[in-house]
C-alpha positions in Angstrom: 94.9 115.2 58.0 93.9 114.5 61.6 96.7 112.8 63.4 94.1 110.3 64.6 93.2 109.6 61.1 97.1 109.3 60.2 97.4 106.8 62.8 94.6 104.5 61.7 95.4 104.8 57.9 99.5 103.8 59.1 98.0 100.9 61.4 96.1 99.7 58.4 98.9 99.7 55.9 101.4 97.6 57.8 98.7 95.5 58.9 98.1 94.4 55.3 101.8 94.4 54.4 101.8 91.5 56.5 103.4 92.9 59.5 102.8 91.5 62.9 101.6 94.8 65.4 103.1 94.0 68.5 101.5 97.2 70.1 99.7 100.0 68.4 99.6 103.2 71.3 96.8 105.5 69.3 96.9 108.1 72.1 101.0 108.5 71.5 101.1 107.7 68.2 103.2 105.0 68.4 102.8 101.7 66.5 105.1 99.0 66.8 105.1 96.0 64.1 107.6 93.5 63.1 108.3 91.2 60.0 109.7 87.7 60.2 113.2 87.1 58.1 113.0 84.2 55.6 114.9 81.5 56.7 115.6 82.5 60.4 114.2 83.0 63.6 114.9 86.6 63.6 111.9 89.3 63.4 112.9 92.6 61.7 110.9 95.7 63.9 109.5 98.3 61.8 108.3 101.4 64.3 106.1 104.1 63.1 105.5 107.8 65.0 102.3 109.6 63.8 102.4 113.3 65.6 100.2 116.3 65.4 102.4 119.2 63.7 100.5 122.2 62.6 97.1 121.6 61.4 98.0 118.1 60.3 100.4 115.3 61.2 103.9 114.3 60.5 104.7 110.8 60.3 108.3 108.8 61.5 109.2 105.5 60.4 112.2 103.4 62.1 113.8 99.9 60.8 115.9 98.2 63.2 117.7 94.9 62.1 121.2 94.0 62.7 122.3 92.2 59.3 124.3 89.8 61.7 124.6 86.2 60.9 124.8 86.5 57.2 121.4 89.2 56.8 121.0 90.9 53.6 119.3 94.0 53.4 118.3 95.4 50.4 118.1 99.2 50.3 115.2 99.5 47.6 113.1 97.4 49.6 113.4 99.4 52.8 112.6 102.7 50.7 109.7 100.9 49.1 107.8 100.1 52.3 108.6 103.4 53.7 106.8 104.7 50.2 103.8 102.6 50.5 103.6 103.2 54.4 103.4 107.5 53.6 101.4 106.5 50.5 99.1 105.3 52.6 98.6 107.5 55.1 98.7 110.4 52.5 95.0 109.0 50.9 
């Protein structure tokens, strides 16, 4: 898949996960979201890297949170939004 295609499809996906795109850089491939934390102020950042590799594209994600301040992460959750962002993209 065209990395430009990637890209959009990724966009999309967070976009209707309910993530907030604070900056979406097409021609790096670099799209920055985050997700508010129920019952705080804080905002979790979710980054995703779409590259060219080959004759398609590879895709990075990135969570960032500091589970200070009595935050709970739950590890199937992460996994499952990384699933459904790659899901996504792989359409």
């Amino acid at each position: 898949m065209e990395r430009e295609e990637a890209f959009a499809r990724a966009q999309a996906s967070v976009a209707q996960d309910g993530y907030v795109i604070a900056s979406a850089d097409n021609a790096n491939g670099v799209i920055s979201t985050t997700q508010g934390v129920a019952g705080s102020t804080a905002r979790v950042p979710y980054n995703i890297v779409v590259a060219e590799e080959g004759a398609g594209s590879r895709v990075s994600l990135a969570l960032a949170f500091g589970t200070t301040g009595g935050m709970v992460l739950n590890q199937q959750d992460v996994l499952m939004q990384f699933c459904k962002t790659l899901s996504a993209v792989g359409r």
